[in-house]
C-alpha positions in Angstrom: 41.2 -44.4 -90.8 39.9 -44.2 -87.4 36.5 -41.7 -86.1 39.5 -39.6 -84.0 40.9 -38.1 -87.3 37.7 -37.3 -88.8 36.4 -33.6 -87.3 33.5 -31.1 -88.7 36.3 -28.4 -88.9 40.2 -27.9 -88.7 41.7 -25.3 -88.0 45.4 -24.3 -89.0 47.3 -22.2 -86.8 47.0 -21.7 -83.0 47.5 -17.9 -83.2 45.1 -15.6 -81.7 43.0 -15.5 -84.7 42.6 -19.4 -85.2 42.3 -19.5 -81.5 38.9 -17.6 -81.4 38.1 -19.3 -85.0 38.4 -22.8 -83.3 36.7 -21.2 -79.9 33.5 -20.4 -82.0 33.4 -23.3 -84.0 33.7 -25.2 -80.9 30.7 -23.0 -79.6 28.7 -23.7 -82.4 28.5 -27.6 -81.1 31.4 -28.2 -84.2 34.4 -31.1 -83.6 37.1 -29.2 -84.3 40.8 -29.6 -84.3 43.0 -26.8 -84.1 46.5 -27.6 -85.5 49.9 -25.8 -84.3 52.9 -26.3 -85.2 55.4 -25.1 -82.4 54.5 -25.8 -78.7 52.5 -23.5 -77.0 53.1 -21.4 -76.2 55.5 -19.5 -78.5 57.4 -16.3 -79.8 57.3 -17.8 -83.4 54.7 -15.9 -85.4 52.4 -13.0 -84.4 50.2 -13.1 -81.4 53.2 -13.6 -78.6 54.1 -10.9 -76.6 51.9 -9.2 -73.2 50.1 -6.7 -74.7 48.3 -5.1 -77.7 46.6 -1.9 -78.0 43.1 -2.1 -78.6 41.0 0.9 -80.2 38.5 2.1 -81.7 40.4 5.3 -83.1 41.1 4.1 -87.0 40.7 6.2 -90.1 38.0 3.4 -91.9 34.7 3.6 -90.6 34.3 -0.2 -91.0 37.0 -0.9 -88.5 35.8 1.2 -86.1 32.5 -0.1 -86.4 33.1 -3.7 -86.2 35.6 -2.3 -82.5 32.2 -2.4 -81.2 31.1 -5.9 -81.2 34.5 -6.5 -80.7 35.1 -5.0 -77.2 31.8 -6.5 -76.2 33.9 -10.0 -77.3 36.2 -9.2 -75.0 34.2 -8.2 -72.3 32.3 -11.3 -72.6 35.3 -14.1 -72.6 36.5 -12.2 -69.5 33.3 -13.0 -67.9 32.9 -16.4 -69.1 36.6 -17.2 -68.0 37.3 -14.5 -65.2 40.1 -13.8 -65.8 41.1 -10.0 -66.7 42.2 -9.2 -70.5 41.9 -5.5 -70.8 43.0 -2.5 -69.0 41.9 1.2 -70.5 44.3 4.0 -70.3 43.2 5.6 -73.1 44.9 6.1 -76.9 46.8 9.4 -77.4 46.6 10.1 -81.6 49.0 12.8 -82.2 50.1 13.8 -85.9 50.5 17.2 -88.2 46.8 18.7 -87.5 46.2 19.4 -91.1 47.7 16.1 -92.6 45.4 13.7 -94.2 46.0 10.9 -91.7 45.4 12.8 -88.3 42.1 14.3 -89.9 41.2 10.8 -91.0 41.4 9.6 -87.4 39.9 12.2 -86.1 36.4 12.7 -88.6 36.2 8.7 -88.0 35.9 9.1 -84.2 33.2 12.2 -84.4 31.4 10.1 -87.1 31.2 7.0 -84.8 30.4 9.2 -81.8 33.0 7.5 -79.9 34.2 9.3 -76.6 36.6 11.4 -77.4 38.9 14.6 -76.1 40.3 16.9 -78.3 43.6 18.5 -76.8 45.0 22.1 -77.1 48.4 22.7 -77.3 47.6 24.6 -74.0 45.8 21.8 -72.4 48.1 18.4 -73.9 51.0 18.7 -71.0 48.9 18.7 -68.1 46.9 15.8 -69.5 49.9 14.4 -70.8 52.8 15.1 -68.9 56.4 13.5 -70.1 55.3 13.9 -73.7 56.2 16.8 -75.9 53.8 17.5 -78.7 55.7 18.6 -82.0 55.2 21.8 -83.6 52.1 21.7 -86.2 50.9 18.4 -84.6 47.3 17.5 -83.1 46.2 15.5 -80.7 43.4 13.4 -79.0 42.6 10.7 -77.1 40.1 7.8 -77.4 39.3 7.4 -74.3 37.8 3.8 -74.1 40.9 2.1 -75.6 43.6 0.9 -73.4 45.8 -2.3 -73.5 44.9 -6.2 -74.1 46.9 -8.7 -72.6 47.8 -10.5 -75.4 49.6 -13.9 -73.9 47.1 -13.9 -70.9 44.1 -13.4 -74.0 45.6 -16.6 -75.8 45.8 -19.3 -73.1 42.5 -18.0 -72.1 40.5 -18.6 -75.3 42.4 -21.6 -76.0 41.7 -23.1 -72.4 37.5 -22.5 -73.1 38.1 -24.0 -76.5 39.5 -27.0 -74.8 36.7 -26.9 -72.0 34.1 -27.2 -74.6 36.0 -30.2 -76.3 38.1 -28.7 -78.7 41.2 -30.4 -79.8 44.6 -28.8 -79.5 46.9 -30.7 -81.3 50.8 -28.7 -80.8 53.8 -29.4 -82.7 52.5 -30.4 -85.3 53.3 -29.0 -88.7 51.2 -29.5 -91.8 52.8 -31.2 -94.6 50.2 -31.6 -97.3 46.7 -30.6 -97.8 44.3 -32.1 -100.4 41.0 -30.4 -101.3 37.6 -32.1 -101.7 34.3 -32.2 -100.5 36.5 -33.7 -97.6 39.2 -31.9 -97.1 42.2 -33.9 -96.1 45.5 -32.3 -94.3 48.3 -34.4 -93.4 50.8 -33.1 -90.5 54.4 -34.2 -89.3 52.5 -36.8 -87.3 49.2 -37.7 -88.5 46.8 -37.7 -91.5 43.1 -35.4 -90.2 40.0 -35.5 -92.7 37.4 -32.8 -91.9 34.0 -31.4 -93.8 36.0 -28.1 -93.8 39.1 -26.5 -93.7 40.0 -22.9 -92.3 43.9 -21.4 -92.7 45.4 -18.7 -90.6 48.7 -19.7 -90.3 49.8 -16.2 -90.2 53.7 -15.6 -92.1 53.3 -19.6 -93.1 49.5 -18.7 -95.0 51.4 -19.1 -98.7 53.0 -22.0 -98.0 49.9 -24.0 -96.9 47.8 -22.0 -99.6 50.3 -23.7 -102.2 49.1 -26.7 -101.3 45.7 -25.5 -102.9 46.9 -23.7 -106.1 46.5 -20.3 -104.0 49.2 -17.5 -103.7 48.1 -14.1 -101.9 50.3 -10.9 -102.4 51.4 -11.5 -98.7 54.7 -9.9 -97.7 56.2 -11.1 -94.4 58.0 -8.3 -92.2 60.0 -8.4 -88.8 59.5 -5.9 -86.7 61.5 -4.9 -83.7 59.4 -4.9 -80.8 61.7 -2.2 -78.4 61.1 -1.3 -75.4 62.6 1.9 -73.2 64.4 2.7 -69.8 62.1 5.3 -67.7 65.0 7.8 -66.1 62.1 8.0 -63.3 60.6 4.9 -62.7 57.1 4.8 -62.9 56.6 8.5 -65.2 54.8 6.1 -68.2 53.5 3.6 -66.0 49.9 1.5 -67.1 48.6 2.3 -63.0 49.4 6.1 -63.6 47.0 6.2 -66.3 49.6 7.1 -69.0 48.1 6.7 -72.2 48.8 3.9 -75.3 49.8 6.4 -78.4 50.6 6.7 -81.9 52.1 9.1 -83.8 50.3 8.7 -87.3 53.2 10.6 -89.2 55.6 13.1 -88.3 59.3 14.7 -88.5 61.0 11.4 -88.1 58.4 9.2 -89.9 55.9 8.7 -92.5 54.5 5.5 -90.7 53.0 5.2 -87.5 55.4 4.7 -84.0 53.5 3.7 -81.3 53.6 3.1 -77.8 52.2 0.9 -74.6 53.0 2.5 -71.1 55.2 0.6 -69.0 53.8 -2.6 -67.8 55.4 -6.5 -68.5 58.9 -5.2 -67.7 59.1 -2.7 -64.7 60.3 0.4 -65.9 60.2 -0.3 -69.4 58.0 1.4 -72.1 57.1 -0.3 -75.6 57.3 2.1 -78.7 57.7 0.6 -81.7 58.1 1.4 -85.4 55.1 0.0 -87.4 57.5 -1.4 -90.1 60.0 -3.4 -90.6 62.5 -5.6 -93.0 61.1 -8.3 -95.2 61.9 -11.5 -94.1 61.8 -15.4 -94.5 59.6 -16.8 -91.5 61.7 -19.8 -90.5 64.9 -17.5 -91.1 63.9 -14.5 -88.9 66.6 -14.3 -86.8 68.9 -13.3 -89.8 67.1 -10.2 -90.7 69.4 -7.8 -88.8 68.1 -4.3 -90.2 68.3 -1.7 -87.5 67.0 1.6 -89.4 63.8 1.5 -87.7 65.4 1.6 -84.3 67.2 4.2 -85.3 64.6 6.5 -86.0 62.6 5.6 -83.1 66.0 6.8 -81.3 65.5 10.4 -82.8 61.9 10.1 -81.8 62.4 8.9 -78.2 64.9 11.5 -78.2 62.8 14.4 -79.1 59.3 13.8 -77.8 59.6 11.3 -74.6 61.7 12.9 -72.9 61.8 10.7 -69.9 63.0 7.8 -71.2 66.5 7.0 -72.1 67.1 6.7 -75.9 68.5 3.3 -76.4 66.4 0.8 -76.2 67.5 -1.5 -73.5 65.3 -4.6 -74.5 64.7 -5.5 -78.3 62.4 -8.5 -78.8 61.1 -9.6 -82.3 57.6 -10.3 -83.7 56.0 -10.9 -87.5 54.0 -8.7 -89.6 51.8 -10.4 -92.7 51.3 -7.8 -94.7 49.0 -7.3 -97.6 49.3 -4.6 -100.0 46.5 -2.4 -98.4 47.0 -3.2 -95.2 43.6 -4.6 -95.3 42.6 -8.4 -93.6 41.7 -10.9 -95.7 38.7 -13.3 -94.7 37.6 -15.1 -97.7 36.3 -18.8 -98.8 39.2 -19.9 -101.3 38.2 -18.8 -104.9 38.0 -22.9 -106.1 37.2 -24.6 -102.7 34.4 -22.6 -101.2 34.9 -25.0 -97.9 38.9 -23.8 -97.3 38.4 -20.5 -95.6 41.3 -18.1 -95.3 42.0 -15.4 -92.2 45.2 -14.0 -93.7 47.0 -10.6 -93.7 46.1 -9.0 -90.5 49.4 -6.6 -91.1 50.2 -5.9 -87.4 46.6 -4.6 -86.4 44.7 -7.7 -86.2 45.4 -8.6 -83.0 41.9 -6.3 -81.3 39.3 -8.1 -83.9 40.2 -11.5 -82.7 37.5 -12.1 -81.1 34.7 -10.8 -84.1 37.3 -12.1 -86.7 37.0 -15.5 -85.3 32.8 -15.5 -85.0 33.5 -14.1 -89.2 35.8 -16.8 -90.3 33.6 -19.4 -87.9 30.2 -18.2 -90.5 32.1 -18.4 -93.8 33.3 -21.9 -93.0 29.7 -23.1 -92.1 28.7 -21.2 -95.1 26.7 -18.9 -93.4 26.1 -15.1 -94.6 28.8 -13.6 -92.9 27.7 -11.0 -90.3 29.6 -8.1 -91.7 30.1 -6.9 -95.1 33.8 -8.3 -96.3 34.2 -6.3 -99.4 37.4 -4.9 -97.9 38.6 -8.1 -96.9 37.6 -10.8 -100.1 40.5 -11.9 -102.1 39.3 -10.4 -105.6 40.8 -7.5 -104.7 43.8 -8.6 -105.7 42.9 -11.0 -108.4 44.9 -9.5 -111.1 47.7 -9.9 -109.2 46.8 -13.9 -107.6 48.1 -16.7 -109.5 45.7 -19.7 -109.0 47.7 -22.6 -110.7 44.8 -24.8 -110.6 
């Protein structure tokens, strides 16, 4: 076997969260190879697409708190590259004002002391024009969050990866993996051997993790990604300020709908329904369900009232899902050198940064720099089947 195959890490899958694991590592003075298997880049998995909200506005304290190091992240790989990743507009939260959920959001920002406005129903349509608040429902707005650029973020951190070494290694998909003190993983064109071994490989995770004994209760979701004709161009536009939003429940939901003002397509908004129809990675393209878009009709319908309600573009992306809706960032429970980044259930996207520096520490062994309680896979032990 030749010194080019042999690496201190490798990393699989060349979305946005083993792009900043392989970044770090790479950082950390570590030969790493960072294996993909599409060409980049791609609309295949999770981390496509021009732009993400980030917050701080959750309803865990932990999240909230770990926002903190992670906009610093940001704010730090935009210097280092100069290239701009983030724009704030702000985060409208709007829901019933004496549901759990709204008050969750709300006690969590006070808690945090992160900069805030609450709005009166008196106040909300000259701060927010073009939006109609339902009847019974809050609102406020975190005022530091705003939009990432997701596809810019990605070629970013996977161009300073590659400027401190790192290996990108595209269209190449893992066919075998064989634990050990070396851990080898053998792809469509090539057999890699490396010290250790770290998996986030997004709706693929369980099929690589079979290769280890490991399945995680991950359910794999498509999600119609919609976006929505302005009847006056530029009345939810990202340069008028108009806010990101969600609506954390409501007449026409239980889950969250959210929205990005208009931005990658002129005169289109993105607001989206933050569920979607199971489906089979490689088969996405079958899953036709259509119920989501049918309630973000009523809601389009009801309280943005300046945008038509039909969506006139409908794009596709991939939710991992775990039954809490909580990460996971774990060491597997039988090869403490395989770490796993798995899970990240449509809201991962903001941490990637932190989450890479985390899954960078367990697979050097390191005390990890956060407490991953949440996150460690025992928390679904009685319902993982290790096979080995």
């Amino acid at each position: 076997m030749s010194t080019e195959a042999e690496y201190d890490c490798i990393v699989i899958g060349a979305g946005v969260q083993g792009s900043f694991t392989a970044y770090q590592l790479a950082k950390r003075n570590k030969r790493t190879l960072l294996l993909e298997q599409f060409v980049l880049p791609h609309t295949r998995g999770s981390s496509h697409g021009q732009t993400r909200i980030i917050r701080r506005a959750y309803d865990q304290d932990y999240y909230t708190h770990m926002m903190e190091e992670s906009y610093e992240m940001w704010a730090q790989l935009e210097k280092e590259a100069n290239v701009k990743l983030y724009r704030q507009t702000g985060l409208l939260v709007m829901g019933p004002e004496n549901s759990e959920s709204y008050q969750m959001f709300k006690t969590t920002l006070q808690r945090n002391k992160v900069p805030m406005v609450v709005l009166t129903r008196d106040t909300f349509s000259q701060h927010i024009p073009h939006v109609t608040l339902a009847d019974g429902d809050g609102a406020l707005v975190d005022i530091t969050a705003g939009v990432l650029y997701a596809d810019r973020a990605l070629k970013t951190v996977q161009g300073q990866f590659q400027k401190l070494c790192g290996v990108i290694r595209e269209k190449e998909k893992v066919t075998d993996i064989k634990p050990g003190p070396v851990v080898t993983v053998s792809t469509s064109a090539g057999v890699y051997r490396a010290k250790s071994l770290v998996i986030t490989a997004g709706p693929w995770a369980n099929r690589l993790l079979a290769h280890t004994g490991l399945q995680l209760p991950l359910k794999v979701v498509k999600i119609n990604v919609c976006y929505w004709k302005e009847k006056v161009p530029g009345s939810y536009h990202i340069k008028q300020r108009f806010p990101c939003f969600i609506q954390t429940e409501g007449e026409e939901s239980k889950q969250h709908i959210y929205g990005l003002p208009s931005n990658e397509y002129p005169g289109l908004m993105k607001v989206c329904y933050h569920i979607g129809g199971e489906t089979d990675p490689d088969q996405r393209d079958a899953q036709t369900d259509r119920s989501d878009i049918d309630i973000l009709q009523r809601y389009v319908a009801r309280c943005l009232p300046g945008l038509v309600p039909e969506p006139a573009v409908v794009e596709s992306c991939m939710y991992t899902l775990t039954p809490d809706s909580h990460f996971v960032l774990d060491c597997h429970p039988d090869f403490s050198n395989i770490v796993i980044g798995a899970g990240f259930s449509g809201h991962g996207f903001k941490f990637g940064p932190l989450i890479g520096k985390l899954l960078c520490e367990l697979s050097l062994g390191e005390v990890p720099s956060y407490d991953l309680s949440p996150f460690r896979i025992k928390r679904f032990q009685a319902k993982t089947k290790s096979a080995l």
